[in-house]
N, C-alpha and C positions, 0 to 999 in steps of 0.2 A: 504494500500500500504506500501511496508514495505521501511527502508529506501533507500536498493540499488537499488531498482525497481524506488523510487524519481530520485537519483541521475542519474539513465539511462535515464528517461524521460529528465533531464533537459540535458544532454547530448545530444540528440535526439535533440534538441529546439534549442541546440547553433551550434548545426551542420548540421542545415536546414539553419540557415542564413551565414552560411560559401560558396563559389564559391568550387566546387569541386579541381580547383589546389588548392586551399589555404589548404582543408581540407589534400588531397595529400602530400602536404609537414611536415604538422601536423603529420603527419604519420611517413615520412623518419626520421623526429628529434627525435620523439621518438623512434625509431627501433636505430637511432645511439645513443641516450645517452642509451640504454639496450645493445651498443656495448661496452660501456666505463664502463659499470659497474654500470651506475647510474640508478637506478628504483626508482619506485615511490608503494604505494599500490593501485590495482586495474589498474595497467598500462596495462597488459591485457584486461581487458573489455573495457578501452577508446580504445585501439587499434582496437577491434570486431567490437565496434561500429559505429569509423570512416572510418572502412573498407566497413564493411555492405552501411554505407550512399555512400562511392563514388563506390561502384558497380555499372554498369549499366551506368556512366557518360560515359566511354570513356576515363577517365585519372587514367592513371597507378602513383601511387609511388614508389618512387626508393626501391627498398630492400637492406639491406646489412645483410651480412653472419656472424650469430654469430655462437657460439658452440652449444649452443642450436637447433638452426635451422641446424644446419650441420648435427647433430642427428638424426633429423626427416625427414632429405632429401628425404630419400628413401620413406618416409613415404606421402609427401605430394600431388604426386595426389593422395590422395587418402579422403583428409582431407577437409573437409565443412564448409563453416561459419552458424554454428547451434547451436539449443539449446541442450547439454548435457544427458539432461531428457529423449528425446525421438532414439529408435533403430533405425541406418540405416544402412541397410546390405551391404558390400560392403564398408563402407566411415565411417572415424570416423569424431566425432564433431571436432573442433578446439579447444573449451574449455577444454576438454580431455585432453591435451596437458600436459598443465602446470601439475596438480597432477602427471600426468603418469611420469614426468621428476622430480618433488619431490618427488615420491616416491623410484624414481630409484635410486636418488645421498644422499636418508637418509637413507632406508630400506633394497635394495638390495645389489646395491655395492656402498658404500659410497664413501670409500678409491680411489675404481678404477673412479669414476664419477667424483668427486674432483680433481682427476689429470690432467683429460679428459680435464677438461675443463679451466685449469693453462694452460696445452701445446697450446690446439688451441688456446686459447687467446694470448699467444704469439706467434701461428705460423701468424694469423689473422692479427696482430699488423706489423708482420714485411713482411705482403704482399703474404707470401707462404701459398696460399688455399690449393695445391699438399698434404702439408706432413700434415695440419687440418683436411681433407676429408679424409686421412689416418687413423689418430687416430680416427675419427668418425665411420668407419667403424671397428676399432677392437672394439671397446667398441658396438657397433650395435649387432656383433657376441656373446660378452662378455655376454650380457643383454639376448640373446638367449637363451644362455648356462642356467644363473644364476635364468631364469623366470620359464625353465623348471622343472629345479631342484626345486625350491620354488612350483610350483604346484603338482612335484610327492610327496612331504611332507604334502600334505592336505588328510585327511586320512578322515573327517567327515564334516558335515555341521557344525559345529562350527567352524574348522578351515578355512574351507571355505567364510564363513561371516567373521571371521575376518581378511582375506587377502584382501576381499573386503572392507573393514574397513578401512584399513592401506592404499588401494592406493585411496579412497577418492573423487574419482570423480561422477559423479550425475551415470555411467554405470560404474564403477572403475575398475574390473576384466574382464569384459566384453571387453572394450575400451581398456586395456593393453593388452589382450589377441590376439585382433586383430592389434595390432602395433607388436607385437613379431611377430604374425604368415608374417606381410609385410616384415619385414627383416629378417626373415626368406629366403624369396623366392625373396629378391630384383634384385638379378643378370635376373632371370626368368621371372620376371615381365616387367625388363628394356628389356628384350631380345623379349620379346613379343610386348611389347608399341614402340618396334622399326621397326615391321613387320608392324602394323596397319598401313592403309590409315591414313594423314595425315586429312581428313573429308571426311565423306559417307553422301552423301544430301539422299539416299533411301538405306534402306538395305534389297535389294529381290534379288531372282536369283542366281545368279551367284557369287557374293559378299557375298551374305548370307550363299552359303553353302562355300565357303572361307572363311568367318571367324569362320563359327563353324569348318571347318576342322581344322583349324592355334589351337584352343580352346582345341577342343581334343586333338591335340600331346601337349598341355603344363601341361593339367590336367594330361594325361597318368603316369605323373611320379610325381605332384603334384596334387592330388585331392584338397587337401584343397586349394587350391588356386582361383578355380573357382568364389568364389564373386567377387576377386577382378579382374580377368583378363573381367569378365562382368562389373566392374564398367569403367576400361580402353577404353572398347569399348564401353560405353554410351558417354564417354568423345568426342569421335569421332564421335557421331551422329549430325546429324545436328537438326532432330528430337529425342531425346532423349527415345521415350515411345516405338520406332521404338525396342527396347532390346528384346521385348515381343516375337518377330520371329524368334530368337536364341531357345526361352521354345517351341514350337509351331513346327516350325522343328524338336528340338529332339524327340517329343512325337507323329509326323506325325500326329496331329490331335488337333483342338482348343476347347475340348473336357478340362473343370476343370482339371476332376477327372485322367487323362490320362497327361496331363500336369504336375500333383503334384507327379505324379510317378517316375517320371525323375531328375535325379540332376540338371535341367537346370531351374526347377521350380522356384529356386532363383530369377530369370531375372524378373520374374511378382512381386514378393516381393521388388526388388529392385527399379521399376518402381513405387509400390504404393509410397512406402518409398517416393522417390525422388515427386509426386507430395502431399501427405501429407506432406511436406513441402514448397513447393509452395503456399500453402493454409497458412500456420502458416507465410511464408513472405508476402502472399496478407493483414492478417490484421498487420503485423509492418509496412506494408509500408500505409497505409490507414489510420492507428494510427498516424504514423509520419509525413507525409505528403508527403510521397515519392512520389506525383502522376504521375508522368512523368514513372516510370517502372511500374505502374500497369498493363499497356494495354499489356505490353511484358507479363505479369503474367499472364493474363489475356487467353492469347496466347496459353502459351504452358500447365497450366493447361485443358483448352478446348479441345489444340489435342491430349492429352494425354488421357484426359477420351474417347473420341472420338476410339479413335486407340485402346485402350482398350477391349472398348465394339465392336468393328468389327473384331479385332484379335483374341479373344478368345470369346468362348460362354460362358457370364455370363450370360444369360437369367433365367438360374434357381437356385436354391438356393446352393452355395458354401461359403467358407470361402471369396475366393477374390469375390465374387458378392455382399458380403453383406460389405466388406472393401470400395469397389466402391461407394456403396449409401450412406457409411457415412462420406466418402469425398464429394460427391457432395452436400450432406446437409451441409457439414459446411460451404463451398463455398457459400451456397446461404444464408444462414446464417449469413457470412462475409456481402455479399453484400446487400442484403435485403435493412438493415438499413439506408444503403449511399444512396443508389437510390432511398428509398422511402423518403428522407429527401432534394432532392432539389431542388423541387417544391416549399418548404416552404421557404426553403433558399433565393432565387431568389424571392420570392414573401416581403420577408420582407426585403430586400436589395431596392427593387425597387418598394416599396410600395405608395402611396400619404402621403405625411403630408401636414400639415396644417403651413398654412406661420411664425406664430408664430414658430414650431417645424422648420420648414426650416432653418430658420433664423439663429436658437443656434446649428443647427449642423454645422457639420464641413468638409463635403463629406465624399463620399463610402469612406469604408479605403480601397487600392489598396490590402493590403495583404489579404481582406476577397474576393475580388474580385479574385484574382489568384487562392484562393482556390475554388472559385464556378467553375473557368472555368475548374479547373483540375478534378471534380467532372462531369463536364456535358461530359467532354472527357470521365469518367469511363463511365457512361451513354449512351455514343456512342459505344465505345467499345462492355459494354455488349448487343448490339445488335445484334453485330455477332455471340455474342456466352452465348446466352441466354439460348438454348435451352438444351445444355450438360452442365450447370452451374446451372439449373433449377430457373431460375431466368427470364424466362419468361413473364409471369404475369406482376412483380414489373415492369418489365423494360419497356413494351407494355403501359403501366398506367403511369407512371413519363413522358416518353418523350413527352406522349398525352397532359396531364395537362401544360408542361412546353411549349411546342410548341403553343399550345393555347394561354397561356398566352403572353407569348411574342411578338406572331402574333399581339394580339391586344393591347398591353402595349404601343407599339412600338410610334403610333403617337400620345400617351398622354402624351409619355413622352418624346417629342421632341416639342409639345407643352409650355408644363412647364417649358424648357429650354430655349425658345426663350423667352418667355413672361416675365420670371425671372429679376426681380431688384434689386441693392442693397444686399443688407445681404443673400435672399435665391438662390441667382446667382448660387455658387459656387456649393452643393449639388446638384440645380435640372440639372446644367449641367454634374456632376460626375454618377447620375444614369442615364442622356442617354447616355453616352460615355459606362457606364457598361451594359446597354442594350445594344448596339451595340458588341461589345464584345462577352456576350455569342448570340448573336446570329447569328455570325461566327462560334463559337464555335460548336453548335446545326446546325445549317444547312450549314458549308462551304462558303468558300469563293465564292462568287458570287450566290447564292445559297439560299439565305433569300428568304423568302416572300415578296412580292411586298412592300408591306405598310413600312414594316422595310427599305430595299433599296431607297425608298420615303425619308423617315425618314431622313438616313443618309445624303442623297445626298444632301437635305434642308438643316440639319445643317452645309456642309462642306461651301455651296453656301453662308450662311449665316455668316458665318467665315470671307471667304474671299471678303465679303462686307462693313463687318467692316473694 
């Protein structure tokens, strides 16, 4: 592990025990001391990262507008919190970012970025956004100008690798290529994100052949544009893999080969992209402990392969059919390991010791116990959606073992708790309380097997007798 892959995990650790407003604000301070001019090194990545964990809570932090982000304005629906390394059509990573704006105020236009970014700091400071979103967008145009020009000068693959050199990011030419080409077209793209429905819950019919009509008048005069006014319109789905019937309409047929013909074939590439991701967020959050958004993950990975495979005929062997199997292998791949591991989990949590061992412990720790239950919630989960996660099998198998176990744990270990004195009190009451627990968790509120609801109902009676 090398050392900033350390340093992100411990990141990851101190930001799991963090309340998501706390982390929220963690956020705004940093965003205003990068308005004040004060950074730190790798204040980006804690930024990613604290962004990354409060996604999915519900709590928004405050933003505020530097010159930098003014920059990128035009740029930003379009912008993912992802890794770097890997292509997504349509959307740049967020870590892009930073190189592409160093490369641009050292390499292209120094002079003019340096200034850029004097004036809006004092337009910012003294409250007038009007005339900072002004000079944002001459220097937008400027970079236009100055990128074009810098690429009709690459004459060979040598000079080509070394512009990709020079701007240094994990897709460097790549990822500035598609920031020039968004402001490039930003007036068009605004002009279009302002036509779309505001959210499409189903995109058939009558909406569907509207929005590929609205698509073609903006292609007509912008072709290259097309990833991005499809990324616009994912943004509006309520189902996101739903894109797939834009490719599928233009080719009148869900037909690969027929599909790939068509400039609309992006829409399925776009679609993979967006759930090979999904997958690469299912194990950080599984690594990290996110478990509360897995089941969301869970979700729309599921109706995405799903909608996939009924939208188009991958039945036989194409590029996007054989893309599809090796997402759902990494999915179950992901998963496997967690579901086939919480059998044991829960068995050795709520094991028998011996009075001796009772004695010197200390009870369940509560934090290993949160973790089991967020684990048996994946467990749940992937029951719904075992079958297009191919994760079948494991999951048919863990909840059997586990449900078994439990069923019959339940009055040994209500037992051991009543009967408990003295020193091994504390533990054998901490594993019937965590029996009790997950098995809410595993069969629902009200919804146990008899012997468990026995179980509990003794302990409470027994509670309140003392």
């Amino acid at each position: 592990m090398t050392d900033e892959n350390f340093q992100i995990d411990k990141l990851r650790a101190m930001f799991r025990e963090m309340k998501p407003e706390l982390r929220a604000k963690v956020i705004s301070e940093l965003e205003r001391s990068g308005l004040r001019g004060e950074t730190m090194r790798g204040m980006e990545a804690v930024l990613s990262e604290l962004r990354a964990s409060v996604r999915g809570s519900g709590v928004k932090a405050e933003r505020f507008a530097n010159p930098t982000r003014l920059f990128f304005g035009a740029v930003d629906p379009f912008v993912i919190d992802a890794s770097a390394e890997h292509a997504y059509p349509g959307r740049i990573a967020r870590a892009s970012l930073d190189p592409a704006w160093a490369w641009i105020g050292r390499d292209l236009i120094p002079d003019e970025a340096n200034a850029y970014f004097e004036r809006a700091s004092a337009f910012l400071a003294a409250g007038d956004l009007a005339n900072a979103e002004a000079a944002a967008l001459a220097l937008q145009d400027l970079v236009v100008l100055r990128f074009g020009q810098a690429l009709a000068a690459v004459k060979d693959d040598m000079a080509h690798r070394r512009l990709a050199f020079q701007i240094g990011s994990a897709r460097g030419l790549d990822d500035m290529g598609k920031i020039v080409a968004v402001l490039a077209a930003r007036d068009a793209l605004t002009a279009f994100a302002a036509r779309l429905p505001h959210r499409t819950a189903v995109l058939v019919d009558d909406q569907l052949e509207a929005t590929k009509a609205l698509m073609d008048s903006s292609i007509s005069t912008r072709p290259n544009c097309l990833p991005y006014l499809l990324a616009l319109v994912m943004q509006r789905l309520q189902s996101p893999w739903q894109l797939v019937r834009l490719a599928t309409l233009a080719a009148e047929s869900d037909s690969p080969a027929r599909v790939a013909a068509t400039p609309y074939s992006i829409a399925i590439d776009i679609v993979m992209s967006e759930v090979e991701q999904q997958v690469r967020q299912l194990k950080r959050d599984l690594k990290g402990g996110q478990g509360k958004s897995v089941a969301d993950l869970l979700r729309l990975i599921h109706d995405a392969v799903r909608g996939l495979r009924s939208d188009i005929d991958l039945s036989g062997d194409s590029a996007w059919s054989r893309q599809l199997a090796a997402i759902r292998g990494d999915a179950a791949g992901t998963l496997k390991p967690e579901l086939d591991s919480i059998p044991g989990r829960v068995r050795r949590v709520l094991r028998a010791r011996s009075p001796r061992e009772a004695a010197q412990a200390a009870g369940i720790s509560a934090s290993e116990v949160t973790e089991i239950e967020e684990l048996i919630d994946l467990l749940c989960a992937c029951r719904n959606f075992a079958g297009e996660l191919a994760v079948s099998e494991v999951t048919l198998r863990s909840h059997s073992e586990l449900q078994h176990y439990l069923e019959t744990s339940a009055q040994t270990l209500m037992e051991a708790a009543r009967s408990s004195t003295g020193t091994d009190q504390k533990l054998r009451q901490s594993q019937f309380d965590a029996s009790v627990r997950f098995c809410a968790r595993l069969f629902g509120p009200g919804r146990a097997p008899a012997g468990v609801r026995v179980a509990a109902i003794c302990a409470i009676a027994a509670g309140d007798g003392a």
